[in-house]
N, C-alpha and C positions, 0 to 999 in steps of 0.2 A: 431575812432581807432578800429581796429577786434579786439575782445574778445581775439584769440592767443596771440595777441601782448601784452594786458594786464596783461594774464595771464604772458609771458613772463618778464615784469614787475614787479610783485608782487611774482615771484617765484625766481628771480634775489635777494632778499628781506630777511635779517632774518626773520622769524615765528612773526610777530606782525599784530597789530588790520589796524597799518596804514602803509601806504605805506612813505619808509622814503626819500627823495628827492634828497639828500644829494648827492647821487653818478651816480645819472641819467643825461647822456647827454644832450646836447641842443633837439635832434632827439626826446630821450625818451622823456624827458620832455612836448614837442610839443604832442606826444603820447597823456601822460596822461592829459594835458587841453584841447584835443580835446574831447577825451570821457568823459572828465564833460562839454560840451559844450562849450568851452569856445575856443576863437582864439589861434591856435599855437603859435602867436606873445608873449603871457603870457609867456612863456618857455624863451625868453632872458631877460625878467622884473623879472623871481626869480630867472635865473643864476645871474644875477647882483647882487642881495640884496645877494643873500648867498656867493659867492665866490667872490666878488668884495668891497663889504660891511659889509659879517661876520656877518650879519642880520639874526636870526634863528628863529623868532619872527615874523610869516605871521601880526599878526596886526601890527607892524610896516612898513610893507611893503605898503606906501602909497599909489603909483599910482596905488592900485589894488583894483575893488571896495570890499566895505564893505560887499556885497553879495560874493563876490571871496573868502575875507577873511576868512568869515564864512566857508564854503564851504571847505577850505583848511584844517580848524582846524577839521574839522569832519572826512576829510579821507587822510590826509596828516603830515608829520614832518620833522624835518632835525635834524636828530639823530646822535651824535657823537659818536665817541670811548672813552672811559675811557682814561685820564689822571692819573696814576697811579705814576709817579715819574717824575722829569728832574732833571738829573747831569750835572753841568758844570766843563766842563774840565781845565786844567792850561793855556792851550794852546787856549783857546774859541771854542773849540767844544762842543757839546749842545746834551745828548742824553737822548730820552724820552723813558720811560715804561709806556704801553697803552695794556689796557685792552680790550677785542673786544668780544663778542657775544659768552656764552659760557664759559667764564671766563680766557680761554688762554691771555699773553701776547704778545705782539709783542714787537719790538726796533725800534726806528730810530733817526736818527744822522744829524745833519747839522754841518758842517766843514766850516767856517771862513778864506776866505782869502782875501791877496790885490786886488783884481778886480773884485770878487764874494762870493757867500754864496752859497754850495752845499747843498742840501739835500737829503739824501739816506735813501729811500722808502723803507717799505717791500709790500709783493705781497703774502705769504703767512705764517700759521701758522707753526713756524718750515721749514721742507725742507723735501722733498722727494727722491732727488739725495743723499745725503748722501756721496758728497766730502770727501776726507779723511784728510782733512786740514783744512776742516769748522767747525767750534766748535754749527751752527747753525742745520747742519747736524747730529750731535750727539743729539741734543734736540729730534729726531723723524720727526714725522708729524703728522696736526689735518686735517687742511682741508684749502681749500682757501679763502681768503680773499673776502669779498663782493666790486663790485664798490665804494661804499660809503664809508668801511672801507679803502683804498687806498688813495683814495681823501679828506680823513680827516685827514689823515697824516698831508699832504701841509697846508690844512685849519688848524690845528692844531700849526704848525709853524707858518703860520701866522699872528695868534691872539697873539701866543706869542712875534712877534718882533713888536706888532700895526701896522701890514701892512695895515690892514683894512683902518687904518686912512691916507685917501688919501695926507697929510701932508709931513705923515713918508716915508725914504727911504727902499727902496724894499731892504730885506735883504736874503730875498732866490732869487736865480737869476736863479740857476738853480736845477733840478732834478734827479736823477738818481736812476733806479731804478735795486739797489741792495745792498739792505736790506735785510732783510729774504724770502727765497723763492727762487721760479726758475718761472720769471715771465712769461714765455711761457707755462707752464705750467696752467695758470690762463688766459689764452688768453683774451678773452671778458671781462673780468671786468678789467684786466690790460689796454687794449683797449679805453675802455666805460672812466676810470681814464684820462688817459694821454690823450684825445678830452679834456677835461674839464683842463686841463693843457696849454692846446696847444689853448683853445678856448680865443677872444678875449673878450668878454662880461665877461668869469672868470679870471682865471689866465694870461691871455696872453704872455705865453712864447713860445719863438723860439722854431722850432723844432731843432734847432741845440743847445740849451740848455735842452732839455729833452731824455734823456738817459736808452734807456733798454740794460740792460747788459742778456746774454744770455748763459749758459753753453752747450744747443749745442743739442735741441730740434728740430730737422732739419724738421718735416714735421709743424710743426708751424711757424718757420723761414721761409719757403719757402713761407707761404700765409700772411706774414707779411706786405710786401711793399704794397698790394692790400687796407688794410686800412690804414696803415699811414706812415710817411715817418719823423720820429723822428732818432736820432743819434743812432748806434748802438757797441755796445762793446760784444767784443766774448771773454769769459771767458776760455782761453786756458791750461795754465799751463804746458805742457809737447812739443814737438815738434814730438813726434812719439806715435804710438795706441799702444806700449808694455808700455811704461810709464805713458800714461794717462789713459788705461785700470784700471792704479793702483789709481789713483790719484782722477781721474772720472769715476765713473763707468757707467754712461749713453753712454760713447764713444765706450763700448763695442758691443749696440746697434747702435749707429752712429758715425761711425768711423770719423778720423780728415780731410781727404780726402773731404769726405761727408758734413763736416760741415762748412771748409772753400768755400767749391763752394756755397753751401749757402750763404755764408755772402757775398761771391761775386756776387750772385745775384741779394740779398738785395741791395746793392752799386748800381750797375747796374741802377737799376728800380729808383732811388733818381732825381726827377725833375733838380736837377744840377750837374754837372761833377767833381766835385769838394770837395765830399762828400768822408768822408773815414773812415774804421772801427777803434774800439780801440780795439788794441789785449792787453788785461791782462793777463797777467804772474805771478804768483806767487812764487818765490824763496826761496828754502828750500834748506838749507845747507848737501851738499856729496847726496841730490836726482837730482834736475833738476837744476843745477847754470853750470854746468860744460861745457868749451869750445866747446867738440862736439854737445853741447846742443844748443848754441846759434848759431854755424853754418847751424845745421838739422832745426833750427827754420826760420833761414833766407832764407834758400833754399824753405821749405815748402810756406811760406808768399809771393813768389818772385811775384805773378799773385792777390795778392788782396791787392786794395788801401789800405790801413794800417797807423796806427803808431803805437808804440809799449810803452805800461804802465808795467813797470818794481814795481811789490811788494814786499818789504820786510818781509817773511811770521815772523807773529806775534802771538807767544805762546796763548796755553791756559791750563787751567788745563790738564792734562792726555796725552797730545799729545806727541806722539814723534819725530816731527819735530821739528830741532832749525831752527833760524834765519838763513839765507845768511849770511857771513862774506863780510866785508866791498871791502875786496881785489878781491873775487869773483863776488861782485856784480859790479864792474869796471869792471872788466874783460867781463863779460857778455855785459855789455849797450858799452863798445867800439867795441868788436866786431861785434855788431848788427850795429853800427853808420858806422864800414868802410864800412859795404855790402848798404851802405847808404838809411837807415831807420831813421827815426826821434826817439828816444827812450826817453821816461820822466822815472820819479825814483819817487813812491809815499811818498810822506813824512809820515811817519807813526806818525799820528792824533789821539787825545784820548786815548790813551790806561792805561790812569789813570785811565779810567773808563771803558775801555773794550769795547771802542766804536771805536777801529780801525776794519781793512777792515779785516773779517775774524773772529772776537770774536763776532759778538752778537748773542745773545743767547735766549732772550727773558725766560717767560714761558710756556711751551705748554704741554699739556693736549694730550700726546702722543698717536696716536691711532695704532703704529706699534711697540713697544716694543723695538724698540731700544735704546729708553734714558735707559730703564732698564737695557739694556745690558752693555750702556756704562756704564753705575756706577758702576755696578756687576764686570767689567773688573777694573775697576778703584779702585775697594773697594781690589780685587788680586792679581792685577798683582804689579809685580818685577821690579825692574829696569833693563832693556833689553837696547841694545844700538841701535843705529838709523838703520831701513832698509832700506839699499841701495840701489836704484831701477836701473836698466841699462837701 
């Protein structure tokens, strides 16, 4: 392997003595036992043991000689994240607090249903979009997630429901990654995660069970389809750029125009014809629920494969959005169902523990002064009543 590639490698890597394995591709992988001499073939004998067997322990790793093994322990590890909490919710949603390099925390969630087990990934420390209805956005921002830290999420779930033990049923089935972060943002190591998601030697999940959700990152979205071709969900919220300028503010730089021909591109370029975006929606009561809202949404969406996730936005301390009402949120998903769209309704999950779509929080070690601000605000401010957005 050239030295670049290594270095590439090893700077991919929190600051330690060894290089940690844990989140390196099948490709990388092959990389790094080339340049200890050794056949690329090594690269799917310790994706197997670590992601298939949950083996972190090179001397257990049999079929590899005892020269290999040695060899590994000297400049090799599979390093986890900190396990820092797990709440189970009433409802069997499952959400961990994880420690990562650095001392920040992250969250993620697996959600229990009749014919699958989700789990929702973070991708980075805090948020740098800074949604006005994400309570993860309020936390700031540190920095991004390594490969490794990503793909120990999964690994992390998994030891916890004994998936490892090729016995037990597979209890996460599927993925999605939207957790903390903006995972386009995080390109390559969100990337480098989801191959090792998608690969059959590790996790071997469909691409149509592993899910990047996207809030609208359009020159990343565009060179997307080139490496993979996993499910995609565009994080919408508003149906026009005066309301999602408010809502989102990255749409200010790429407008909704901009972002849907992306995703239609993404579509486009999917080895099958049959492949379709999930547009998520968030519903916030007297902001975006209202009938011109769902029409302008329908008209906008007419030219991209779709179907349409209808969220019930879900409090958090400080915010001033409430929930949808019950009678608006009908109102909304029938009129999107006559322009005849497929429309789902999320059941809002966990939030005994704050682990529904829009509350997590994690801890993060802010490096842009906005969780300061939000407390400062929150330590002030008066009860004001909800703004309105047209």
């Amino acid at each position: 392997m050239p030295e670049s590639a290594l270095a590439d490698i090893e700077n991919s890597q929190p600051q330690q003595d060894k290089i940690n394995l844990l989140g390196l591709s099948v490709s990388r992988l092959g990389d790094f036992f080339e340049q200890l001499g050794e056949k690329p073939f090594r690269a799917t004998q310790v994706v197997k043991w670590i992601h298939q067997m949950g083996e972190r322990d090179f001397d257990q790793m049999t079929n590899l000689s005892k020269a290999l093994r040695e060899k590994l322990n000297e400049t090799a590890e599979v390093r986890l994240p900190e396990v820092v909490s797990c709440q189970d919710s009433s409802d069997g949603t499952r959400k961990w607090l994880i420690r990562v390099e650095g001392g920040s925390c992250i969250e993620m969630v697996y959600i229990p249903e009749k014919d699958r087990g989700t789990l929702c990934v973070s991708s980075q420390i805090g948020c740098a979009l800074d949604c006005s209805f994400c309570a993860t956005g309020k936390q700031g921002f540190n920095r991004d997630l390594s490969a490794a830290e990503i793909i120990g999420q999964l690994w992390i779930a998994a030891d916890s429901f004994d998936q490892f033990d090729t016995k037990a049923p597979r209890r996460v089935t599927n993925v999605v990654m939207m957790g903390m972060g903006e995972p386009l943002m995080n390109f390559d190591n969100v990337v480098d995660a989801m191959s090792l998601m998608l690969e059959d030697n590790a996790y071997g999940l469909s691409k149509r069970r592993v899910t990047l959700s996207t809030a609208g990152v359009v020159p990343a979205l565009d060179k997307l389809a080139d490496v993979t071709d996993v499910s995609l969900a565009i994080s919408l919220h508003a149906p026009n750029d005066k309301l999602r300028n408010e809502l989102v503010p990255i749409n200010r730089k790429y407008s909704l125009q901009q972002f849907i021909d992306s995703a239609k591109n993404y579509i486009d370029k999917m080895p099958d014809n049959r492949r379709k975006a999930t547009v998520e929606y968030t519903l916030m009561d007297q902001v975006n629920d209202r009938s011109v809202h769902a029409r302008e949404l329908a008209v906008l969406l007419k030219d991209l494969p779709c179907k349409i996730n209808l969220i019930p936005f879900n409090p958090f301390p400080g915010t001033e959005y409430r929930r949808v009402t019950n009678t608006a949120l009908d109102r909304f998903r029938d009129i999107l169902q006559g322009e005849g769209y497929t429309v789902t309704v999320r059941t809002t999950r966990g939030d005994d523990i704050a682990a529904a779509c829009g509350q997590l929080a994690g801890e993060v070690n802010d490096r842009t002064k906005r969780q300061q601000r939000y407390k400062s605000k929150l330590a002030s401010a008066e009860e004001t009543p909800v703004k309105i957005l047209g």
